[in-house]
C-alpha positions as a LaTeX table, in Angstrom:
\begin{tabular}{lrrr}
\hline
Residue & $x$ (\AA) & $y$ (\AA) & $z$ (\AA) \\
\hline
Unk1 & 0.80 & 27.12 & 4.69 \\
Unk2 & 1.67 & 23.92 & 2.72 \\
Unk3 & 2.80 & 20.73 & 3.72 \\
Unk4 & 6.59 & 21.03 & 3.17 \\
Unk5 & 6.31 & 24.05 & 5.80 \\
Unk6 & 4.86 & 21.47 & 8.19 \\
Unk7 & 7.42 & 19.04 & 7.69 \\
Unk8 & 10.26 & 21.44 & 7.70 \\
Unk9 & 8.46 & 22.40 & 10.99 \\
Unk10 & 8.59 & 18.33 & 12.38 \\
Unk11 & 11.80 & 18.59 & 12.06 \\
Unk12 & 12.67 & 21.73 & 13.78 \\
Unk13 & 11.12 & 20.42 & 16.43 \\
Unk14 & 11.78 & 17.04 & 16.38 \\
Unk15 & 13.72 & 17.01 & 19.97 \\
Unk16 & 9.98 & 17.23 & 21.09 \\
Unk17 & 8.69 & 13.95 & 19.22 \\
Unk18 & 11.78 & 12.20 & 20.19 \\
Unk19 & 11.05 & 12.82 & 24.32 \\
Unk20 & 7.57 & 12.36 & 23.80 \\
Unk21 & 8.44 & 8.73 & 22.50 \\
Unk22 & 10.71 & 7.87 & 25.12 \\
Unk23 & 8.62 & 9.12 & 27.62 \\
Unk24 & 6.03 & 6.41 & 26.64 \\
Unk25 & 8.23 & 3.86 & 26.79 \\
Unk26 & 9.55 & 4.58 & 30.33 \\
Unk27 & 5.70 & 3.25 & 31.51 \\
Unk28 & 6.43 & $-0.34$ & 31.40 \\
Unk29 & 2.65 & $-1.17$ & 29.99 \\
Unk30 & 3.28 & $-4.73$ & 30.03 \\
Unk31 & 0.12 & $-6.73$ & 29.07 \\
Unk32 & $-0.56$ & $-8.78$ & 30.54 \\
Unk33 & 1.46 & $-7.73$ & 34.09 \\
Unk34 & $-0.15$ & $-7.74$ & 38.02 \\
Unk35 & 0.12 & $-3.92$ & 37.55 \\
Unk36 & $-1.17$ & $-3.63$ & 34.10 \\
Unk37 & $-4.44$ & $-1.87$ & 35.23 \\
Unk38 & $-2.32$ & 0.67 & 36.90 \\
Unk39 & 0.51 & 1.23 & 34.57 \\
Unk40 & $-2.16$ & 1.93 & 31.67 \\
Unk41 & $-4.15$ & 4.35 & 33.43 \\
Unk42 & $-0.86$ & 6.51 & 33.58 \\
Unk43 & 0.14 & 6.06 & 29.71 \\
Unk44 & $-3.36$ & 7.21 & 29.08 \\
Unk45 & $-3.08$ & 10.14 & 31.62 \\
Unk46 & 0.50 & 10.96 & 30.38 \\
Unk47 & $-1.28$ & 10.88 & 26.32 \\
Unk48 & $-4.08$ & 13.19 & 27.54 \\
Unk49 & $-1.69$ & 16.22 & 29.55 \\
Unk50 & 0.34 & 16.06 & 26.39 \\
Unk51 & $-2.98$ & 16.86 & 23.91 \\
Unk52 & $-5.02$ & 18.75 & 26.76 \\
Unk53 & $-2.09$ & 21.75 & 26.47 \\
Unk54 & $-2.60$ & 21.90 & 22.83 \\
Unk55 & $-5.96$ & 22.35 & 22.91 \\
Unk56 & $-7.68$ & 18.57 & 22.62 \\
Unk57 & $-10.84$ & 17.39 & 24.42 \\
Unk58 & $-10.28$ & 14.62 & 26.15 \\
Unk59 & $-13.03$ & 11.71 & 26.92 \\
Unk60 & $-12.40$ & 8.89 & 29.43 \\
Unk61 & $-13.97$ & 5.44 & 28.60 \\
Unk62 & $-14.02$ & 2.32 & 30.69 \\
Unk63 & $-16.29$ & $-0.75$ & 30.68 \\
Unk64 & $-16.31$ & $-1.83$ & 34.32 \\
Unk65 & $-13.83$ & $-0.96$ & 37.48 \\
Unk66 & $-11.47$ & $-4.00$ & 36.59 \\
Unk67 & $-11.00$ & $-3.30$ & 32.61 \\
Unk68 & $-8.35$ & $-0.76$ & 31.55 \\
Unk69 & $-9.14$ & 2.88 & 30.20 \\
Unk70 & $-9.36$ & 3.96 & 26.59 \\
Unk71 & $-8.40$ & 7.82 & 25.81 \\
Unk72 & $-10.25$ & 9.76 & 23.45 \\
Unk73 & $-8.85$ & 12.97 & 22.49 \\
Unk74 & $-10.77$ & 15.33 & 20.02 \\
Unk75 & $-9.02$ & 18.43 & 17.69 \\
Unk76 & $-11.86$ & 20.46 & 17.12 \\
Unk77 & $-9.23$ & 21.81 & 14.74 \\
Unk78 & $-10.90$ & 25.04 & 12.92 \\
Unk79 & $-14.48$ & 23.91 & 13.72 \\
Unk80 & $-15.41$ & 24.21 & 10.19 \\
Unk81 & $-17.51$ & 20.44 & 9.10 \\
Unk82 & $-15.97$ & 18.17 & 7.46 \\
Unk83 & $-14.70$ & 14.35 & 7.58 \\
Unk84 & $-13.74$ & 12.28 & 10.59 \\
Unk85 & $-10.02$ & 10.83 & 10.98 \\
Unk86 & $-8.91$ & 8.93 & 13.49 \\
Unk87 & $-5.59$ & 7.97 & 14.28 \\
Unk88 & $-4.82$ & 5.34 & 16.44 \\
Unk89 & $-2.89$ & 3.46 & 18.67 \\
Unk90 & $-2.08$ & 0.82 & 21.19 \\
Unk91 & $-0.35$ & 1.58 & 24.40 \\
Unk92 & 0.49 & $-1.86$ & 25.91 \\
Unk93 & 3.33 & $-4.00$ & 24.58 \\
Unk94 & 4.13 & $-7.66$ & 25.11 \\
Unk95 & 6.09 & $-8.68$ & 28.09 \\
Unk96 & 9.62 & $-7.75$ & 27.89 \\
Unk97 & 10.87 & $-11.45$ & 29.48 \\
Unk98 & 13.83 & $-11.95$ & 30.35 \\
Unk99 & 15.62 & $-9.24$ & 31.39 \\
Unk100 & 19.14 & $-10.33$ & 31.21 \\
Unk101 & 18.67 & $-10.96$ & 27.52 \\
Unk102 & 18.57 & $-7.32$ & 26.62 \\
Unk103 & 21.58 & $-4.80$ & 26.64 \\
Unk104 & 19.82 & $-2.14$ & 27.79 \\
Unk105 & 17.12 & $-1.96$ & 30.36 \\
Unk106 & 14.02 & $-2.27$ & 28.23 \\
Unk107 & 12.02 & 0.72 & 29.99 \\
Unk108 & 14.78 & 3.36 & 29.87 \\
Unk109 & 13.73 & 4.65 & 26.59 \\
Unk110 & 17.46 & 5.67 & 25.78 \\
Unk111 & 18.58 & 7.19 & 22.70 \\
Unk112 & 21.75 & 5.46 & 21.05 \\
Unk113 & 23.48 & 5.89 & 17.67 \\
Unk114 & 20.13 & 7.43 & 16.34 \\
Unk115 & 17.94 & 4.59 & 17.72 \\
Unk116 & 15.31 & 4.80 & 20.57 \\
Unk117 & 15.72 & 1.88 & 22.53 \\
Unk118 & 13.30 & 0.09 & 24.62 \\
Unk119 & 9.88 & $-2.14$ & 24.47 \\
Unk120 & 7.48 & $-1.00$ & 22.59 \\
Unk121 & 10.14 & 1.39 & 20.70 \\
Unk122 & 8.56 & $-0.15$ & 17.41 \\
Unk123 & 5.32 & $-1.94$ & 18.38 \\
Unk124 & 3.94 & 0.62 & 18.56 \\
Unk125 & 4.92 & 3.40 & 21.06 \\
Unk126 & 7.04 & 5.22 & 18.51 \\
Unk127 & 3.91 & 5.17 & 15.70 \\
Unk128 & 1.56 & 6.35 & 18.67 \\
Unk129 & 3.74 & 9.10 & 19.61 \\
Unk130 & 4.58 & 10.01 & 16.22 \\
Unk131 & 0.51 & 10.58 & 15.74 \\
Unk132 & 0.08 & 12.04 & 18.57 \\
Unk133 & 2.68 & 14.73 & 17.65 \\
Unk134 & 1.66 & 15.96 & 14.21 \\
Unk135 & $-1.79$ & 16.09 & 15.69 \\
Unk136 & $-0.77$ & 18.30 & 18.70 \\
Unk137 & 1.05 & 20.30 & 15.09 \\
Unk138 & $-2.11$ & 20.20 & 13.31 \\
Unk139 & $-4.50$ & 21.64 & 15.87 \\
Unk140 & $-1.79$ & 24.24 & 16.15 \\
Unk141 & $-1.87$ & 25.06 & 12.43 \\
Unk142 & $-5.47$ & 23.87 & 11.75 \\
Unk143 & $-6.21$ & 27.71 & 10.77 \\
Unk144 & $-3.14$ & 28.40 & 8.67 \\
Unk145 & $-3.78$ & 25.06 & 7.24 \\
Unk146 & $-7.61$ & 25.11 & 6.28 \\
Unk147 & $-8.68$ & 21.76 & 7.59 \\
Unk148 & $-12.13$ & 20.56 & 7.75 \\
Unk149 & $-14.01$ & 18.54 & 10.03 \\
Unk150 & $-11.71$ & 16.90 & 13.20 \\
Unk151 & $-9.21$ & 14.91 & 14.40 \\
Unk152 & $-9.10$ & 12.33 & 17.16 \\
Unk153 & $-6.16$ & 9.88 & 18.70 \\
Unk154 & $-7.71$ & 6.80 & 20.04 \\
Unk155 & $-5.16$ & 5.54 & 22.55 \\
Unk156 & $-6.23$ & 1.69 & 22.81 \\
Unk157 & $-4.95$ & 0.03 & 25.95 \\
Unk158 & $-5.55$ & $-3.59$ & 25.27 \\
Unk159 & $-4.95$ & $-4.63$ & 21.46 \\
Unk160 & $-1.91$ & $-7.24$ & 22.28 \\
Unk161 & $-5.05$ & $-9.41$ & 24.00 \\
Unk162 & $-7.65$ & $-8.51$ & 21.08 \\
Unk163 & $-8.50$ & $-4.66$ & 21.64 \\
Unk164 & $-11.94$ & $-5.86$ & 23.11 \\
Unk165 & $-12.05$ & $-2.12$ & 24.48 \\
Unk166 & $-12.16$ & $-0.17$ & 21.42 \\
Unk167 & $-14.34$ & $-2.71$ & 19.65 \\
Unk168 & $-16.99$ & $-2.59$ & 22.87 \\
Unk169 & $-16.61$ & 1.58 & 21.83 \\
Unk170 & $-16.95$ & 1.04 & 18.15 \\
Unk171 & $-20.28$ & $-1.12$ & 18.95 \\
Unk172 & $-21.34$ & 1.46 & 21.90 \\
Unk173 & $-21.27$ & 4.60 & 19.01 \\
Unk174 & $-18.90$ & 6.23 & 21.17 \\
Unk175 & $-16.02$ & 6.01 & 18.72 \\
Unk176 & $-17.06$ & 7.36 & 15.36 \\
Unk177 & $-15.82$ & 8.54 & 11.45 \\
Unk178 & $-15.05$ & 7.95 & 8.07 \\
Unk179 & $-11.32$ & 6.68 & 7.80 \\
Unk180 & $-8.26$ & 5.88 & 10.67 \\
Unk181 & $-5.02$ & 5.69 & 10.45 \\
Unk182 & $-3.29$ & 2.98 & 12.84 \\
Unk183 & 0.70 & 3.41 & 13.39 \\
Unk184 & 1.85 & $-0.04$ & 13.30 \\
Unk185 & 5.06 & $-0.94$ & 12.40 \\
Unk186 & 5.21 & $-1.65$ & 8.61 \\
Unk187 & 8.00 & $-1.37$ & 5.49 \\
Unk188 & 8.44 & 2.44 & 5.06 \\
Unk189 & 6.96 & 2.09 & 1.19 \\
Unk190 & 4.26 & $-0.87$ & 1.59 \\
Unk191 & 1.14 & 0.21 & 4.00 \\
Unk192 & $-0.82$ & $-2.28$ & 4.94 \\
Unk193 & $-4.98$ & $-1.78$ & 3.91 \\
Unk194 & $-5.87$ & $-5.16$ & 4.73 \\
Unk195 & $-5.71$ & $-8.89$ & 7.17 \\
Unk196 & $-6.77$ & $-12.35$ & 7.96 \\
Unk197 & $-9.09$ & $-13.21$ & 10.59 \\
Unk198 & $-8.05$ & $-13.78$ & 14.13 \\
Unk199 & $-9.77$ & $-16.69$ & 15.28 \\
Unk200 & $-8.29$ & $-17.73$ & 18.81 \\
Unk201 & $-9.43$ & $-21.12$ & 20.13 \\
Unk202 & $-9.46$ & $-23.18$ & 23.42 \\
Unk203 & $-9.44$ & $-26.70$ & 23.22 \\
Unk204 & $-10.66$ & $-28.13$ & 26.61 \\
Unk205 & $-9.66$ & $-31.92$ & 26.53 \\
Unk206 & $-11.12$ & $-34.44$ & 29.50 \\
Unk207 & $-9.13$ & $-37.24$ & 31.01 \\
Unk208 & $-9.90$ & $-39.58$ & 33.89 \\
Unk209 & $-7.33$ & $-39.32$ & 36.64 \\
Unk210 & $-5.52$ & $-42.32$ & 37.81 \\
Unk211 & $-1.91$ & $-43.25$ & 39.78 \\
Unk212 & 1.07 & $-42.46$ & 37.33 \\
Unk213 & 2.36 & $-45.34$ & 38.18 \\
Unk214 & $-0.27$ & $-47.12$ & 36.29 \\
Unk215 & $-0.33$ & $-45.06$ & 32.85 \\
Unk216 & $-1.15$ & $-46.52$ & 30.34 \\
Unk217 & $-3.42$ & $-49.40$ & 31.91 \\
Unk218 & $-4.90$ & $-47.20$ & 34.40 \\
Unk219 & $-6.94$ & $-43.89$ & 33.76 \\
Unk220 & $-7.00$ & $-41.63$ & 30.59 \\
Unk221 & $-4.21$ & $-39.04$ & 30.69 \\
Unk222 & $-5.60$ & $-36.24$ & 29.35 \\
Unk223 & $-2.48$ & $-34.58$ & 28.21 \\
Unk224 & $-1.71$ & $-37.57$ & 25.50 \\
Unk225 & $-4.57$ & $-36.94$ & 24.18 \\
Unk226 & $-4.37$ & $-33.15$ & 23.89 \\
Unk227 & $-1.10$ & $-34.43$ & 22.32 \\
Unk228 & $-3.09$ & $-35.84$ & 20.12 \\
Unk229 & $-5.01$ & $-33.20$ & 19.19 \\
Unk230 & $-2.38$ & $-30.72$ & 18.66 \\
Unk231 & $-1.05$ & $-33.07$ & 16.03 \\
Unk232 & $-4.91$ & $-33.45$ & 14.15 \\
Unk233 & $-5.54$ & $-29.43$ & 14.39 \\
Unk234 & $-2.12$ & $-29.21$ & 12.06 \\
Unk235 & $-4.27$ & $-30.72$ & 9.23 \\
Unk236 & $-6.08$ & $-27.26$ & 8.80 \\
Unk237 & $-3.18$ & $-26.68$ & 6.39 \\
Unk238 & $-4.68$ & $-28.77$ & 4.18 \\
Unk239 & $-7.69$ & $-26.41$ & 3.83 \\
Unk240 & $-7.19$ & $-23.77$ & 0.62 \\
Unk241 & $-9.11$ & $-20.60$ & 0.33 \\
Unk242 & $-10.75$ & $-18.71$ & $-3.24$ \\
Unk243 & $-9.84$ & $-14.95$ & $-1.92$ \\
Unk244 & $-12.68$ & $-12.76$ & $-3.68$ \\
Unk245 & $-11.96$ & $-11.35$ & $-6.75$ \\
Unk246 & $-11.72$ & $-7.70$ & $-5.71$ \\
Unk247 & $-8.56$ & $-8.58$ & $-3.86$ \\
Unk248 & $-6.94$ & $-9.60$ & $-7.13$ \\
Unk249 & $-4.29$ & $-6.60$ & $-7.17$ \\
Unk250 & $-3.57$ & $-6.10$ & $-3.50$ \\
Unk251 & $-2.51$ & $-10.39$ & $-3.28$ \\
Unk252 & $-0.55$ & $-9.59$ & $-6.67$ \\
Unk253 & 1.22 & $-7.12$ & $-5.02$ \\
Unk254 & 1.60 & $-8.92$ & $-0.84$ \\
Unk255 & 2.93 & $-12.24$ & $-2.98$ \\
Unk256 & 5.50 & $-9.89$ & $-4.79$ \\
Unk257 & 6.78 & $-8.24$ & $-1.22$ \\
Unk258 & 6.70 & $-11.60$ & 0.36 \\
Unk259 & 8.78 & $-13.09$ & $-2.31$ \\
Unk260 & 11.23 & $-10.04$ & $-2.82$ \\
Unk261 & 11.21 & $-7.87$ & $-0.04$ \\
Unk262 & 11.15 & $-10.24$ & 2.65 \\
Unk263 & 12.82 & $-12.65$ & 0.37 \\
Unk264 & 10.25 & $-15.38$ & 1.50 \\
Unk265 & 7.99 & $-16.74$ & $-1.30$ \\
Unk266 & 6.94 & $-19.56$ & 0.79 \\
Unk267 & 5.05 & $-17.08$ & 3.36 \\
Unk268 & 2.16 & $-16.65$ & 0.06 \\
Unk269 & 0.92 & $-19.52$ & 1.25 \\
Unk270 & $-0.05$ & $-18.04$ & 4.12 \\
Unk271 & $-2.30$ & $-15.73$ & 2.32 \\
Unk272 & $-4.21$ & $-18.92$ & 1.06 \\
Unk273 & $-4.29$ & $-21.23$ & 4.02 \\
Unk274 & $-5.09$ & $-21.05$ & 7.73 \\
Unk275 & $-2.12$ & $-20.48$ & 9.99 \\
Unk276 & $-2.01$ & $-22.73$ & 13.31 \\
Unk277 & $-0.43$ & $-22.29$ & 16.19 \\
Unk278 & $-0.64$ & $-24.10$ & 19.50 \\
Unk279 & 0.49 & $-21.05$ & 22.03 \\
Unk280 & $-0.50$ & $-22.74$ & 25.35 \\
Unk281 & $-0.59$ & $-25.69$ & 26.55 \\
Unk282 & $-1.74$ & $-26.40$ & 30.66 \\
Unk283 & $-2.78$ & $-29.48$ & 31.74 \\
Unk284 & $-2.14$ & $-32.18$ & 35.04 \\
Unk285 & $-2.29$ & $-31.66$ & 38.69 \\
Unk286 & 1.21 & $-33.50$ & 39.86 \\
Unk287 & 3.94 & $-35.44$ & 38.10 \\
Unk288 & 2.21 & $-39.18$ & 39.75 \\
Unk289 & $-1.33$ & $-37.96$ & 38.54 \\
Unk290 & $-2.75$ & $-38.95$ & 35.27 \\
Unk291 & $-3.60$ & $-35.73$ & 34.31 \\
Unk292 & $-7.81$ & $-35.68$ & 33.78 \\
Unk293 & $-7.99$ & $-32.18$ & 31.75 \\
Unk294 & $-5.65$ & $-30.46$ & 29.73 \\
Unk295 & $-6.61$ & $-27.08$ & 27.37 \\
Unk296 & $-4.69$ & $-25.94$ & 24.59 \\
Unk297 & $-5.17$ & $-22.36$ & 23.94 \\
Unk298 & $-4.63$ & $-22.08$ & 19.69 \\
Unk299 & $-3.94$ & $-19.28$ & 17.22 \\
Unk300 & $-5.38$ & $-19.18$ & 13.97 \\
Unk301 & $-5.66$ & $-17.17$ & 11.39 \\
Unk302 & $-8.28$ & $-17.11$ & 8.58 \\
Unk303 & $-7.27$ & $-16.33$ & 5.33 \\
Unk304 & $-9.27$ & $-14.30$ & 2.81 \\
Unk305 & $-12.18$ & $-16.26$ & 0.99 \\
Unk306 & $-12.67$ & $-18.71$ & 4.41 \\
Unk307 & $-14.58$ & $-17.98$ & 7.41 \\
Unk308 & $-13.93$ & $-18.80$ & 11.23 \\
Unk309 & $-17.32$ & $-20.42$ & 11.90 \\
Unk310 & $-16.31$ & $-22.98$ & 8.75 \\
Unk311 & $-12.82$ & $-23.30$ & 10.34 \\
Unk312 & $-14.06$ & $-23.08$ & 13.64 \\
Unk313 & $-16.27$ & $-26.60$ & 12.47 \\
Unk314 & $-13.15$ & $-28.23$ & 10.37 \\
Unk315 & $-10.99$ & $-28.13$ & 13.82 \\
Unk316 & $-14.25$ & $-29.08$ & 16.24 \\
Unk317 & $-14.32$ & $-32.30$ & 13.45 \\
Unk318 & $-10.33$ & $-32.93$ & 14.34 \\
Unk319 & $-10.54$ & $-32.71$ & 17.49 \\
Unk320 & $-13.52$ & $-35.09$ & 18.19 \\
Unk321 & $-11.67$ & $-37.51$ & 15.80 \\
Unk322 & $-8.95$ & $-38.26$ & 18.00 \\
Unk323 & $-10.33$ & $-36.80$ & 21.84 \\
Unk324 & $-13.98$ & $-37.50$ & 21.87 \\
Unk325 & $-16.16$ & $-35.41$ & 24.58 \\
Unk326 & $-13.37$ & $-32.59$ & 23.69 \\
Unk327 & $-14.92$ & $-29.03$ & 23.68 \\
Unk328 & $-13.18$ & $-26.42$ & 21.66 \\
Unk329 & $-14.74$ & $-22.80$ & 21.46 \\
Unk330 & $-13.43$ & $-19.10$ & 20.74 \\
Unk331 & $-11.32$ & $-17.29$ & 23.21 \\
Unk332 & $-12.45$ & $-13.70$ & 21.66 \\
Unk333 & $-15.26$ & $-13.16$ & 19.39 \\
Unk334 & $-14.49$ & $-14.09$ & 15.72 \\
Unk335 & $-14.11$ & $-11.71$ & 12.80 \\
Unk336 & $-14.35$ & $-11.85$ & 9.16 \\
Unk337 & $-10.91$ & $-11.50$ & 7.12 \\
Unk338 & $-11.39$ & $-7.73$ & 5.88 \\
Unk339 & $-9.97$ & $-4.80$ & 4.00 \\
Unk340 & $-10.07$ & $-1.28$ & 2.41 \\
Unk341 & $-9.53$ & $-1.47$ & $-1.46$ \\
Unk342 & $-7.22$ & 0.76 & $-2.81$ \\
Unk343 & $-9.20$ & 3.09 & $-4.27$ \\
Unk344 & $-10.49$ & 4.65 & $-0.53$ \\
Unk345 & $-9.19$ & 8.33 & $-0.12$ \\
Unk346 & $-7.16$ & 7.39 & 2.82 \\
Unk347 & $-5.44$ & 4.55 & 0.86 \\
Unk348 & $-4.53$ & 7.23 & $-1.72$ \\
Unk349 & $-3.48$ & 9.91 & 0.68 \\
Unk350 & $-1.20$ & 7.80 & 2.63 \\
Unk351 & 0.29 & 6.49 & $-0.27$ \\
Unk352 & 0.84 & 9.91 & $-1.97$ \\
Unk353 & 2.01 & 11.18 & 1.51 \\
Unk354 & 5.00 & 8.14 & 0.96 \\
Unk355 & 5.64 & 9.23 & $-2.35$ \\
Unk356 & 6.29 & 13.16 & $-1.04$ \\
Unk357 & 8.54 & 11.78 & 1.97 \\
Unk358 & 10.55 & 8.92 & 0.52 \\
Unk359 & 10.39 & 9.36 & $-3.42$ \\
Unk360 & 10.24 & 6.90 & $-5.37$ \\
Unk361 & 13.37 & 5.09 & $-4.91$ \\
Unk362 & 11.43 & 1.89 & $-4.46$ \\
Unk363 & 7.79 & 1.28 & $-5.71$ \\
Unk364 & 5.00 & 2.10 & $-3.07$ \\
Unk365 & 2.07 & 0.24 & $-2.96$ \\
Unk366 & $-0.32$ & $-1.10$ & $-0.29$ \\
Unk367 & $-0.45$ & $-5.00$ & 1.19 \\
Unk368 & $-2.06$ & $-7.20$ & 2.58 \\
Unk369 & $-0.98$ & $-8.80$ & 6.53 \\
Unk370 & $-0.73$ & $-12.33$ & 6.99 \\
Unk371 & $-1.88$ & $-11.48$ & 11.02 \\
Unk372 & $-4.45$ & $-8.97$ & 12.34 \\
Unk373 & $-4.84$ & $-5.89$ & 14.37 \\
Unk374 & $-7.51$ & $-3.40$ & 15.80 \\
Unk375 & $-8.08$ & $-2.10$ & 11.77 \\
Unk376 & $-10.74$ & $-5.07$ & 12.04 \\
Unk377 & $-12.91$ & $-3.57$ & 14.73 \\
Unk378 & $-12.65$ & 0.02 & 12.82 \\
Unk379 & $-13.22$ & $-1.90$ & 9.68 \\
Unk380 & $-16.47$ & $-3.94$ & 11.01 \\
Unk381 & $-18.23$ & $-0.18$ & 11.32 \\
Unk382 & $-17.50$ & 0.90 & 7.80 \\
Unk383 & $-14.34$ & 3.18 & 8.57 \\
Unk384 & $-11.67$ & 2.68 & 6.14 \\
Unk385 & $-8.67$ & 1.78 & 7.94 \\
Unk386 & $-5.01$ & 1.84 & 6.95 \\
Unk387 & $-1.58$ & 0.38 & 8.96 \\
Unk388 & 1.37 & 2.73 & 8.41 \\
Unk389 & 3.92 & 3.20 & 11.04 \\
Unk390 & 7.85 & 3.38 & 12.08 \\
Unk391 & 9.30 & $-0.01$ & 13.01 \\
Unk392 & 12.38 & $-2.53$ & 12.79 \\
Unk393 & 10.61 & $-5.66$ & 12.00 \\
Unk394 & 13.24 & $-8.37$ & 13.29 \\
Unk395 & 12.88 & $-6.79$ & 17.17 \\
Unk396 & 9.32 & $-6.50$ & 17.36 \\
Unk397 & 7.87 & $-8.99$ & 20.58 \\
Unk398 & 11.93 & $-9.93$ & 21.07 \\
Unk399 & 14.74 & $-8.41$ & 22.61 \\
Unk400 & 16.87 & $-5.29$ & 21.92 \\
Unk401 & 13.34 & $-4.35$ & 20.94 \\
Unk402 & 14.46 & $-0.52$ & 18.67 \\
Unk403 & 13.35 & 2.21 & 15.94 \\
Unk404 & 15.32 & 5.01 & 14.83 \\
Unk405 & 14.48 & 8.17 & 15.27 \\
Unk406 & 15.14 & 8.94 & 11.41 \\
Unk407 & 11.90 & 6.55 & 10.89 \\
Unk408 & 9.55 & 8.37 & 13.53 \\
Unk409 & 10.74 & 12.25 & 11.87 \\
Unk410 & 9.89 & 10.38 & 8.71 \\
Unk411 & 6.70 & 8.85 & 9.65 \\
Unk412 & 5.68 & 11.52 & 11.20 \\
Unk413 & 6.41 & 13.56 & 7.97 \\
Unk414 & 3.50 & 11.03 & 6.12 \\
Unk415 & 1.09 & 11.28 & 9.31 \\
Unk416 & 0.91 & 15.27 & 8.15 \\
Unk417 & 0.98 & 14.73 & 4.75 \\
Unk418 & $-2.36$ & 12.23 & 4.53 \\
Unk419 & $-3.79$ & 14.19 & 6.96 \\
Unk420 & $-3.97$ & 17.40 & 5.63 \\
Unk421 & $-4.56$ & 16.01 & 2.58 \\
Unk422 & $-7.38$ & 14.44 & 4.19 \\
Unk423 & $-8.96$ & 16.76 & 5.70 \\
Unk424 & $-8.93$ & 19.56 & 3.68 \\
\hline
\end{tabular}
């Protein structure tokens, strides 16, 4: 059997992909949400019925009663050794908000004018289902289809607050191989091999308390001066890294889809400099209280050629410049900016898989992301890791979050394709 069988097949059966998606949007796995714990359990129950009837062993992980579990699911496929792949994928999404700003409840997972509605729909329930269906196909075919070595879908509960339970795994052993495949949303011809460091920090600024009434003669408000320091922190623009040469090609070509495709040429910058952003601010007891602590929680991201700890020192020297006794320290442990080069099999596969699926209507090539994902835990272990997965961009984390179901068919046309490239 060859791959255009398989995809022919996809699509006969495509009905099947389509509920499978909805169905994992109807569990609102809102992180964070006061029933998170509870709603994730059942995604990950709901992933494992769905692989357990098509043959998949299924593994259980969780690091302590309060933390959410992480779903392992093996193909064994034809038994025969071979190479590792992983796919996978995250199963909570942001908080939908406000729920009279959508037209359509965000958890029904309907199906209008060829679009599957709902949060998550593109980040990333729609990439994880679309994974988790050709690899339901390919344990199926795996005889017919000659595949060596196996197959597993990592369903990751927790990456929209730093996937801290698939990189405890990765560090534990208990997640192992030699390339994954993680469905994010991306542009249908540009996968993404590559990403700047997340490098979360909380700024923890003291005041002395004092009557309101008093301010500014009396007591230190500690909220003016975390206004302060929210204004000093935007210097690390001014900071410029040298990315290493072997990234030469792959910023060539993220500089060209940033300037043409998303018709942006400012956002190469990005690639270059740190990004800041203060996300949180909390500070002050009562409105007649000088406040004596306020935190800022901050995002940053690292580009390639810098590390955190250096940034991490730039913004401690800010911040005692204008709030001294300030402490600032990671939220989340820090990682390195990191990549697979395009050269990797799975780099080549995936791309080739575009090529079979799409054409060559537009050129394909892979990028680089200006944010991060869980590709850096799989990454840190040696596993080359690539982003490819069904998505509108402009709905992602807002309302009227959507995908169509023409994108999942066709993603899950180049899931197939790599794979049994891949693993044959």
């Amino acid at each position: 059997m060859g791959t255009r069988m398989i995809r022919r097949l996809i699509r006969s059966r495509q009905q099947e992909l389509v509920e499978l998606a909805a169905s994992l949007i109807r569990i609102p796995s809102e992180n964070p949400s006061f029933d998170f714990k509870k709603r994730s359990a059942e995604i990950g129950r709901h992933i494992s019925q769905y692989l357990a009837a098509k043959g998949f062993l299924i593994t259980e992980h969780r690091r302590s009663e309060s933390t959410p579990v992480t779903m392992v699911c093996d193909a064994p496929l034809t038994g025969v050794s071979g190479p590792r792949l992983l796919f996978c994928g995250h199963t909570d999404v942001v908080p939908a908000g406000d729920r009279s700003q959508w037209t359509f409840d965000p958890f029904s997972g309907e199906i209008r004018d060829g679009m599957l509605l709902g949060r998550g729909a593109s980040d990333m329930k729609g990439g994880l289902a679309s994974m988790i269906f050709v690899a339901g196909l390919l344990q199926e075919l795996a005889p017919n289809l000659n595949l060596k070595g196996s197959l597993a879908i990592i369903a990751s509960p927790d990456e929209e607050s730093g996937g801290i339970e698939v990189a405890t795994l990765l560090d534990q052993g208990l997640i192992t191989g030699e390339a994954c495949l993680i469905g994010e949303p991306t542009y249908p011809y540009n996968p993404i091999v590559g990403e700047k460091s997340m490098a979360w920090m909380r700024v923890t600024i003291p005041g002395q308390p004092g009557h309101g009434s008093q301010q500014p003669i009396s007591g230190i408000s500690a909220i003016r001066r975390g206004a302060a320091v929210v204004e000093a922190l935007a210097s690390l623009w001014n900071l410029k890294a040298k990315p290493p040469a072997e990234l030469g090609q792959l910023l060539y070509n993220t500089e060209w889809f940033l300037s043409q495709r998303l018709e942006n040429p400012m956002l190469s910058q990005l690639l270059y400099r740190p990004s800041y952003n203060p996300g949180v601010i909390r500070g002050g007891a009562h409105v007649n209280v000088v406040a004596d602590k306020c935190i800022i929680d901050v995002d940053i991201r690292v580009p390639f050629g810098m590390t955190p700890a250096f940034v991490l020192d730039f913004a401690r020297n800010l911040v005692s410049s204008v709030a001294p006794g300030a402490v600032i320290e990671p939220i989340i442990p820090f990682n390195s900016p990191n990549w697979t080069l395009e050269h990797r099999p799975i780099v080549r596969d995936i791309e080739l898989g575009i090529q079979r699926v799409l054409g060559m209507e537009e050129p394909i090539f892979s990028t680089l992301l200006l944010g991060s994902s869980d590709a850096r835990h799989f990454r840190l272990h040696g596993i080359d890791t690539v982003l490819y997965g069904p998505g509108l961009q402009h709905t992602i984390h807002g309302y009227d979050e959507r995908v169509s179901v023409e994108s999942l068919v066709e993603s899950s046309e180049m899931y197939a394709e790599m794979a049994v490239n891949y693993l044959r």
